[in-house]
C-alpha positions, 0 to 999 in steps of 0.5 A, a space after each residue: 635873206 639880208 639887203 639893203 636898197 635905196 628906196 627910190 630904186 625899190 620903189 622903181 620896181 614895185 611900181 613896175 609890178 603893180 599892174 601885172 600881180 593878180 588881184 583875183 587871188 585865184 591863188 594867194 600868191 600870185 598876188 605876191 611878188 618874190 624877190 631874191 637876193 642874188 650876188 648883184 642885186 635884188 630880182 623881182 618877180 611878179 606873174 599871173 600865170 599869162 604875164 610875167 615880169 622880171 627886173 634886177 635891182 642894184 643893191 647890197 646883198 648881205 644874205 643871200 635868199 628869196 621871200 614872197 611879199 604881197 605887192 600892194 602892201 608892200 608898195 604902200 609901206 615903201 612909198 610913204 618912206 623918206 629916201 634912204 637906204 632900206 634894210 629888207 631881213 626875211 627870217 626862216 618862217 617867212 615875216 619880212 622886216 622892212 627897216 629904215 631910220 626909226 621905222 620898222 614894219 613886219 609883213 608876213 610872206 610865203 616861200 619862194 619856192 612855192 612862186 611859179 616860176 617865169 620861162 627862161 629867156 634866151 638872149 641869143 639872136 634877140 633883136 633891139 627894139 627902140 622903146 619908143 618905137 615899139 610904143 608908137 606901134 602898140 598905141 596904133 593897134 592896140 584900141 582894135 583888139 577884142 575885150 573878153 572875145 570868146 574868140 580867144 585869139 583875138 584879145 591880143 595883137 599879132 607881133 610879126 617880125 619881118 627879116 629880109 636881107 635889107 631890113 627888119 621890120 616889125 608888124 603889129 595887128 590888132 582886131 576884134 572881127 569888125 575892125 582892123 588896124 595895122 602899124 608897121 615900122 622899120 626897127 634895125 637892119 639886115 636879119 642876122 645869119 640864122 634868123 627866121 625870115 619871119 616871125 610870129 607871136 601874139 601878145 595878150 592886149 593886157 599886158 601892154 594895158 597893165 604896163 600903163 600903155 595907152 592907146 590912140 584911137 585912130 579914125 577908122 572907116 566902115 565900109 
């Protein structure tokens, strides 16, 4: 694998992934992240096996290929260099070299082939969501969600997605068996032909957490 990458963009993406590597090293290399070099960019890809991020980077491909590199050390080499373009070169026993201008690092890596991989995504029937709205909800539920609940189910928020033949709503519900907080807001129109009239899933409350989202406390009244 060959590429060249402007550091502001590079930097972008290892800033996303931070929070979402695993630090435990329960395995090696989930505290890695892999990067391919594909025909229109450089993908990064971080997971711990409960959470997953993906992003498509704009960059020069010179050699196709992917490599794992850790994400803290990569992310503290990058950071501390001027803007520029970055020239990543990863060689058949997996060390990386990280070269702009006069610097040069080496960082040793793993496979690519030996990073799980994330589950497809489907883009049919996906709905828009406005970014800041969906936070707003988040922000509302998200301090009611349980904290290592033995009770599994109740670390995360309930997502439920309403279709009805006026609107689309979204719910989001967070509890931990005392309290209960509810944010629902109004996010495109009519369902689309095929789309469920409901739909529901639960989201872990960390990944929001690990994505650098913070809650509102809102006033809550015992009864």
């Amino acid at each position: 694998m060959k590429v060249r990458i402007g550091r502001d963009e590079l930097l972008i993406g290892l800033q996303r992934v931070q929070g979402v590597v695993e630090k435990r090293n329960t395995m090696p290399i989930l505290s890695n992240i892999l990067l391919e070099a594909k025909q229109d960019g450089v993908e990064i890809v971080a997971t711990d096996l409960e959470i997953g991020l993906r992003g498509l980077y704009k960059a020069t491909v010179l050699t196709a290929g992917g490599v794992t590199i850790s994400a803290r050390k990569l992310f503290e080499i990058v950071k501390e260099l001027p803007s520029g373009d970055i020239e990543l070169t990863s060689a058949d026993n997996n060390w990386t070299t990280i070269q702009t201008g006069k610097s040069q690092f080496k960082v040793v890596g793993l496979p690519s082939h030996d990073y799980p991989a994330l589950p497809t995504i489907d883009r049919e029937g996906l709905t828009p969501l406005s970014g800041e709205g969906l936070l707003e909800l988040i922000r509302k539920t998200l301090f009611a969600a349980g904290d290592n609940d033995a009770r599994y189910i109740l670390n995360g928020l309930l997502v439920t997605l309403l279709g009805t033949e006026k609107k689309t709503s979204l719910r989001l519900v967070g509890t931990d068996g005392h309290r209960l907080a509810v944010a629902e807001q109004e996010v495109g129109k009519a369902g689309s032909k095929g789309m469920p009239v409901e739909m529901k899933a639960i989201i872990p409350k960390k990944l929001p957490m690990r994505l650098g989202i913070s809650w509102k406390r809102e006033e809550t009244v015992n009864r």
